[in-house]
Each structure stands twice: as C-alpha cells, then as structure tokens.
N, C-alpha and C positions, 0 to 999 in steps of 0.2 A: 504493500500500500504506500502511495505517495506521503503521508502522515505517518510512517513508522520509520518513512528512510528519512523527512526530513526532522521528524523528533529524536532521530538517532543522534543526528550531526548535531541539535541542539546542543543535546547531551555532549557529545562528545565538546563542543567548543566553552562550555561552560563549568566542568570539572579537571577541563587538561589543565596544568601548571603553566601551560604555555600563551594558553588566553582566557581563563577563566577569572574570576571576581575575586577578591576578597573574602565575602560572604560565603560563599558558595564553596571554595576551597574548602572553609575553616567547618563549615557545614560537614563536607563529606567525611572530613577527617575524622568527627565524634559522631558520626553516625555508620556510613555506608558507600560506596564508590559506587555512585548511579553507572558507571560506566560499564561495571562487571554486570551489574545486575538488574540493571534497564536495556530491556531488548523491544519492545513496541510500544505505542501509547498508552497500551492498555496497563502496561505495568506503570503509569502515573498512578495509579494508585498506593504505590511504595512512600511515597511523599506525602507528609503530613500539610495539612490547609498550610496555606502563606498566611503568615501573621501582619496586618496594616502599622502593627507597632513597631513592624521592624522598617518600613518607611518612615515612621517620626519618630523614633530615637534614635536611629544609628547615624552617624556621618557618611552622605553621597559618597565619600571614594571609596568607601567598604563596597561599591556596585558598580565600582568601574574594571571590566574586562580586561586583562592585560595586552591585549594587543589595540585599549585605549587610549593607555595608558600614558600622560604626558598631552594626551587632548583637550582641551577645554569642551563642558560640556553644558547643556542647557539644562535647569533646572525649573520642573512643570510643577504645582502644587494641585491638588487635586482634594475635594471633600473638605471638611474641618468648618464648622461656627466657627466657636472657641477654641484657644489652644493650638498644638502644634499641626499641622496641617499632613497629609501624607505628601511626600516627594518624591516624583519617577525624574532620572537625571538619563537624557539623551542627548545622540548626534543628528540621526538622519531617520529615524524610525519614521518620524510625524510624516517626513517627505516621501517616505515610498508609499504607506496607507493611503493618503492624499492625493496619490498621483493615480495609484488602483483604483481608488474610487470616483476622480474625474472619467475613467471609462465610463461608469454607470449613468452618469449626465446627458441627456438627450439637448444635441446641438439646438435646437429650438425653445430649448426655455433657459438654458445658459449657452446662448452665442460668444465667439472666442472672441477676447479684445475688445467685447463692452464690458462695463464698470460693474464690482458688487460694491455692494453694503452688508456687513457684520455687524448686527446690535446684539450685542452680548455680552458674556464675561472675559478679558484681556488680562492684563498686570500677569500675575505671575500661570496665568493657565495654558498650557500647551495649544489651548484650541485659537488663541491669536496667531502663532508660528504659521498654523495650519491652514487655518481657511485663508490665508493672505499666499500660503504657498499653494492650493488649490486655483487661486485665484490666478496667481501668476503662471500657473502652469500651464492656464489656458489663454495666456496671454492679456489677462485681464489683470486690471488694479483692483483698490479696493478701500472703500472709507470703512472707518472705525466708530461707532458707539457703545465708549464703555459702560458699564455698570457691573456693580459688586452685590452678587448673589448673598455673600454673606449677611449686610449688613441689613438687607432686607428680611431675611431669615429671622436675624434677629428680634428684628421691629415687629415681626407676624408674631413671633411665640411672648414678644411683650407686650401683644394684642395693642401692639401702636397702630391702627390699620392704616390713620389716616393719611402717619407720614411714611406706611411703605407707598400707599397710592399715588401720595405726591412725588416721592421717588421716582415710583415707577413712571409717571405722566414726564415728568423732566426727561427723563431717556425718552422715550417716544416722541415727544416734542424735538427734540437734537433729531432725529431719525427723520421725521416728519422734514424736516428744513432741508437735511441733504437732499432727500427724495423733490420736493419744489424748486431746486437749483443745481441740480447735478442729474446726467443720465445714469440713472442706474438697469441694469437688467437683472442681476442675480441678487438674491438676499440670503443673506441667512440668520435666524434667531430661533427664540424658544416659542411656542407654542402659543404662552400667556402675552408676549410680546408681539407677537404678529397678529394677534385680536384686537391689541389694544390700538395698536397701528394703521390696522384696519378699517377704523372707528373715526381715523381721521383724514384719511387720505383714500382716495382708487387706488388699490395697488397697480393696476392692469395701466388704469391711464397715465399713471405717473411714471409709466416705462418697466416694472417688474414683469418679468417673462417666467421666471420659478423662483422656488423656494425651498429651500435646504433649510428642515425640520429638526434640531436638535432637542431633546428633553425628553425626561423618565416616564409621566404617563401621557397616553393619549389611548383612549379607551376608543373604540368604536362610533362613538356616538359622538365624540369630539373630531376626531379623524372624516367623519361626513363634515359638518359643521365647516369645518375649516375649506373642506373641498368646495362644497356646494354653496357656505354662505359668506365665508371670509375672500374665498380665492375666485370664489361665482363662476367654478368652471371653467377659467381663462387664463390660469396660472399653473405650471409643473408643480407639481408636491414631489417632494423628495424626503420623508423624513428617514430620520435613523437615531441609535443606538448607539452608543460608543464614553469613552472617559479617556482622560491620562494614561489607564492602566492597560487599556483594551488597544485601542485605535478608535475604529468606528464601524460598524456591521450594519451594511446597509439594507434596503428595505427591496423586496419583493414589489415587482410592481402591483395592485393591487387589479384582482378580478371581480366580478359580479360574485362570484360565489365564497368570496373573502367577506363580503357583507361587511364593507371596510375595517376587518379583524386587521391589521399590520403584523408580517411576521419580517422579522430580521435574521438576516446572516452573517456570524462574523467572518474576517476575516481570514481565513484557514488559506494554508498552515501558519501564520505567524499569528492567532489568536487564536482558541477554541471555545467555545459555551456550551457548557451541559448544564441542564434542570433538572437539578437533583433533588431526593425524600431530603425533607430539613433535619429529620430525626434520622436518617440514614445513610450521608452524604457518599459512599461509594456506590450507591444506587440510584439508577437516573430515573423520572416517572416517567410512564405510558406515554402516548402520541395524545394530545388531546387535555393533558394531565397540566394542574398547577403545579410548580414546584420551586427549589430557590436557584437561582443561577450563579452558575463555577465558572471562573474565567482561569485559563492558561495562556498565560502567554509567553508567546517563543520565539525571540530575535538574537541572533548575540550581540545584543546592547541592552536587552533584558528576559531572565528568565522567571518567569511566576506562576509556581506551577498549584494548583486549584485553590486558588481566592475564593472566598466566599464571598459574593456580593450584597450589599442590603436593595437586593432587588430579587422579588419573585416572578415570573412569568409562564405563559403556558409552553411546554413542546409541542412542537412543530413538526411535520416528515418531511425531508429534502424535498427539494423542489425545483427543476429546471433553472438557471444554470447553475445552482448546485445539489453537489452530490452529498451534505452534512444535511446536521438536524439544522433546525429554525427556532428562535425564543419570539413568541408573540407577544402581544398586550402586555408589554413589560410594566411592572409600576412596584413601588416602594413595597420591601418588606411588609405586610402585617397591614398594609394599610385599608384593608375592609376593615380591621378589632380597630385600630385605634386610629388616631387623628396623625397626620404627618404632613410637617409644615416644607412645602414645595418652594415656595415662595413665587420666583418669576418665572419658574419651570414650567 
C-alpha cells in the first residue's frame, strides 16, 4: 500500500540519528525503536496518543529534525484562551498542503491573478503564511483583515456579548471597505464572518466569484443557508477542515444526495483522520457512526502520531477521488451535553 511504504520512510527519517528530532530520539531511547518494530500503518497503534502539552512546555528545537538543523524556522501557534498556546514550528509544510489544495479550486470562482481577501485570524497563526501563499500561487495577491479569535472567546464566556458584537462588526466593516475599493474575486473567512459580511455588502456584485470556508461547525442546515441565502447561488463554496496540526482536508464537492451533509478528506499521506470509540481509541466506529477524530501527521518537519482532537464527527466511506475514509459534520467535542463557546467560528 502507498501509506505503508510512505509511513515507513516517515519512520524511518524521524528515528535515524541522522535526521531525526530531538524528541523523538530521546522518545525511542526509553521506550522502543519504531524502526524494528513499525512495519505498516496499522502498527501506529504501538504509539501512545501525542500529548498537546508536549507542544507548550517543551522548547521548539527539541522538534527540529536534524537535517534542519541550523534553519530558521517559523513558528505557528494554534488553540489556547488563556495560557501557553500549543506550537507547530515549520519550513515548507504550509507551502506544499496549499499548493495541493489550489488543485481543488475550480478556475471560475478563483480566477489566476485576481485579488483575494483573508478576514481572519493572522499574528502568530500558520493560516496567514498560507492563504497568502495559496494566493500567490495562483498568481494572485491578497489583502488582510485581522482579528483575534481569542479575545472574542473571551468576551463570549464573560457573557460580554455586546463588545464581542462590536468587535466582531469592526472586522467586517474593514472587510466591507476593501470589498467597495479594491477588486477582489476570492475570499476567504469563517462561517460566522461571511454572514455577517453578507448582511452588508452583495458579495457577487462586489466582484466575489468563491469562497474558501474555514471553521469547526457547519451542520447541514447552515451549509444550505450559506449556499442558497448568503452566496444566493452565485458564488463557489469551498469549505474545509484543517488547523496548524493537520494542514487542511478538503471538502467533497457536495451532491443532491449529500442533503448538504459536508464530508472532508484529509490530506493523505502527509495527514491521516480516523473517528474513533472515545472510550476505545484503537477502535474506529462504523460508516455512518459519530465518533472522536485522530489526527496523524506525517512530514519530516513533523511527526504526530494519533492526536486526539476536541473534535467529534461522523465517518464517512471513500469517495471518488479518494481512496481513504471521510470525517463529516465535524463540530466540537461534547457539544450537543454542553454549551461551547465558538466565538467567530
């Protein structure tokens, strides 16, 4: 299998002395030499879950590769309110995911060499690198409206509503201006952002031809919504799936008989997702089945082998053009029992 010869050579370049981590060394030392005794994917189950703490306590060089080594490397912060944030430190990962995934882009709603717009999260997030290097890659530029996920978060769970609203309207008002003085064709933001956006502008008249969808839920009935009342039919949808840790697993185009269910695919080989039992994590659920989602990831600039995500979603069966499973209707841990503050997602 293509995924047992390239999770070999993972392997192999991430416990040799010759380009292997820090970490990962010192790992196999007190434990096991994946090398003897990792012979297919299926033996990821050797490996105990990736701990997120070992991203915010340890120091970045303990995850620099030796054949990095002496590189300057960028540093993506991902998740975190409060407190120490998790850190993925890369070179070129963001650039080849992003470059894969401008394949899936239909020339007619991102034409090469007209302008995007990013209204989203920037400062220290991988996903600024990214969609500016997606942008360029089709020859296009790109304007920037920041906003800080966190601080809004914050303001929701101090039941400030008033001043995340007002936040949130000031980004959209910046967004709003570009769009009335700049050609834009491609956009991309979250979900709650592109309604609110919506709300004040035609997207269609204002020159948006598609929309690259990033954000954790979008349930079915939100996913019409957006098609039929936000984008009225006239604008590409593209959303997807993806963080710092993953890349980005893009979305299946959507049929009549998806009843706009979204299923995503990551990746593969350099990311994997499996829906596994939450009480049984080496056990993946049924086709059809809720479960929680394991991320692997497999680059030699990083190895992270089954993450637990705070994200549940349904499995999926392959599906034309790929040959792996599918996470659908993904959305937050637990978030039918209790309340979970999204914020601008």
């Amino acid at each position: 299998m293509i995924l047992d010869e390239y999770f070999r050579g993972i392997i192999d370049w991430h416990f040799s002395p010759e380009s292997g981590c820090p970490f990962w060394l010192d790992w196999a030392s007190r434990n096991f030499d994946p090398r003897e005794e990792v012979k297919t994917f299926a033996d990821l189950s050797k490996f105990p879950h990736f701990q997120d703490e070992w991203l915010r306590d340890l120091q970045p060089e303990v995850w620099v590769p030796a054949a990095f080594r002496g590189q300057p490397f960028n540093i993506f912060e991902t998740g975190g309110t409060t407190g120490m944030p998790k850190q993925r430190i890369g070179w070129h990962d963001y650039k080849f995911d992003y470059e894969e995934f401008s394949g899936k882009l239909d020339e007619d709603h991102f034409p090469r060499g007209e302008a995007w717009l990013m209204v989203g999260p920037t400062g220290p997030r991988r996903l600024r690198l990214a969609i500016e290097h997606l942008a360029n890659f089709r020859g296009s530029s790109c304007y920037f409206i920041d906003l800080d996920p966190r601080w809004v978060k914050k303001l929701i769970a101090a039941k400030q509503f008033d001043q995340a609203r007002a936040y949130m309207d000031h980004v959209v008002d910046q967004a709003v201006t570009i769009l009335k003085h700049r050609k834009v064709a491609g956009l991309f933001t979250t979900p709650k952002l592109l309604e609110a956006l919506a709300e004040k502008v035609n997207l269609y008249q204002a020159g948006v031809r598609g929309v690259f969808c990033g954000g954790t839920t979008m349930a079915p009935q939100a996913v019409r919504f957006i098609i039929e009342e936000v984008l009225e039919g006239n604008i590409g949808f593209y959303p997807t799936y993806g963080n710092t840790l993953m890349g980005l697993a893009a979305s299946a185009p959507l049929r009549p008989e998806d009843h706009y269910s979204i299923t995503y695919f990551a990746p593969q080989p350099r990311a994997v997702l499996r829906v596994v039992d939450p009480l049984q994590t080496t056990e993946t659920v049924g086709y059809g089945e809720w479960g929680r989602v394991e991320l692997t990831t497999l680059t030699k600039e990083f190895f992270m082998p089954r993450f637990l995500e705070r994200d549940e979603a349904i499995r999926r069966e392959p599906r034309a053009p790929y040959t792996w499973d599918g996470v659908a209707e993904v959305r937050p841990l637990g978030s039918m029992e209790k309340l979970i503050v999204e914020g601008v997602y």
